[in-house]
N, C-alpha and C positions, 0 to 999 in steps of 0.2 A: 815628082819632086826628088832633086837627090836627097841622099843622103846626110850632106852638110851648106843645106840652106840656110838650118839655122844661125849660122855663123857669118854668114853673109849681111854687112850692113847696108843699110839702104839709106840715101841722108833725101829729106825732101827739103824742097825748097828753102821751106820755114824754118827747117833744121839747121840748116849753111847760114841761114841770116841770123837766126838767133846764137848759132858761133861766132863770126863775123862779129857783132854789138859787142858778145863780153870779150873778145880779144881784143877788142878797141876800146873797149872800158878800162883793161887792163895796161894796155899798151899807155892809156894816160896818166895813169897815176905818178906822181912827181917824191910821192911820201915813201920814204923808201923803208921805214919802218914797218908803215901798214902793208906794203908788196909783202915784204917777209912772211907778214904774220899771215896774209893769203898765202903764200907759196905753202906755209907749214901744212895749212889745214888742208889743200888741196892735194899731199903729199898723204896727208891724213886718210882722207876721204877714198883718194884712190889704192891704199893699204886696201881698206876696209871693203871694196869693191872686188879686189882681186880674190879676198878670202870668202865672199860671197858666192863668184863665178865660183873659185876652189869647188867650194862646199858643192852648188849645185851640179857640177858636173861629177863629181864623185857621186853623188845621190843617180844622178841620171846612172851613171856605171854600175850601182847596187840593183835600181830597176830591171835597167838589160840583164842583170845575170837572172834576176828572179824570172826572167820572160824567157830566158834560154833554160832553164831550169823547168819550166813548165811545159815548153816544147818538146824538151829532151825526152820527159816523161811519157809525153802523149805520141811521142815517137818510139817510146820503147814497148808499146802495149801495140800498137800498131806491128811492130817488127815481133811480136809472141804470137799474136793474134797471124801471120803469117806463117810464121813457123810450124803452127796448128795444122793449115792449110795443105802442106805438101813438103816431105821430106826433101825430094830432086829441087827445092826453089833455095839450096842453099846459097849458090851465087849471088843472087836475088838479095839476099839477106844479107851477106856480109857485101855487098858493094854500098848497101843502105846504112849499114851501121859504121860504114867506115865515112861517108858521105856525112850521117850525122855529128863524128867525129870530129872531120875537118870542119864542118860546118860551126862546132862550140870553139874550136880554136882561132879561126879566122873571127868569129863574132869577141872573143877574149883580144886576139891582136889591136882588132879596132878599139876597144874600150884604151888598153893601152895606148894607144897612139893618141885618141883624143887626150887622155891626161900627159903625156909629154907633150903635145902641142901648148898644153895650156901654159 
């Protein structure tokens, strides 16, 4: 699974027909008052939707950090617990900790990027 399935919409069948009805529900209305006061609320609703996504995907971005935070960790006991091991393994060492490095800033780039996409 990549990475960014989740963002992938999928529409079924019953999904396309039940758009289809309300654009045709819509498309009939004669009352141009009542369209208004639909347009307001659906102007409304979709506010309220995007501050929803907002939210959740900021929370998704605090998660990642706390999971990169926990890694980080059990990577740095790892990389002592080597250290312990053998003096000549310094290469060893710092190609790991530079590897974890890159690896918090690329996991950082992506969270950014999801929030500017958004």
């Amino acid at each position: 699974m990549a990475w960014d399935d989740w963002l992938t919409i999928t529409e079924t069948l019953e999904d396309q027909l039940y758009l289809e009805i309300q654009a045709r529900m819509l498309a009939e209305i004669t009352d141009f008052d009542y369209l208004l006061d639909i347009a307001v609320n659906y102007q409304r609703q979709n506010w309220q939707k995007d501050e929803i996504i907002k939210n959740c995907i900021a929370k998704i971005g605090d998660l990642e950090t706390e999971i990169i935070k926990i890694s980080l960790k059990k990577e740095k006991i790892i990389i002592q617990e080597l250290k312990g091991i053998s003096s000549s393994s310094f290469n060893v060492i710092f190609a790991s900790e530079f590897l974890i490095k890159f690896n918090l800033y690329f996991r950082i780039f992506h969270i950014c990027l999801l929030w500017l996409l958004h």
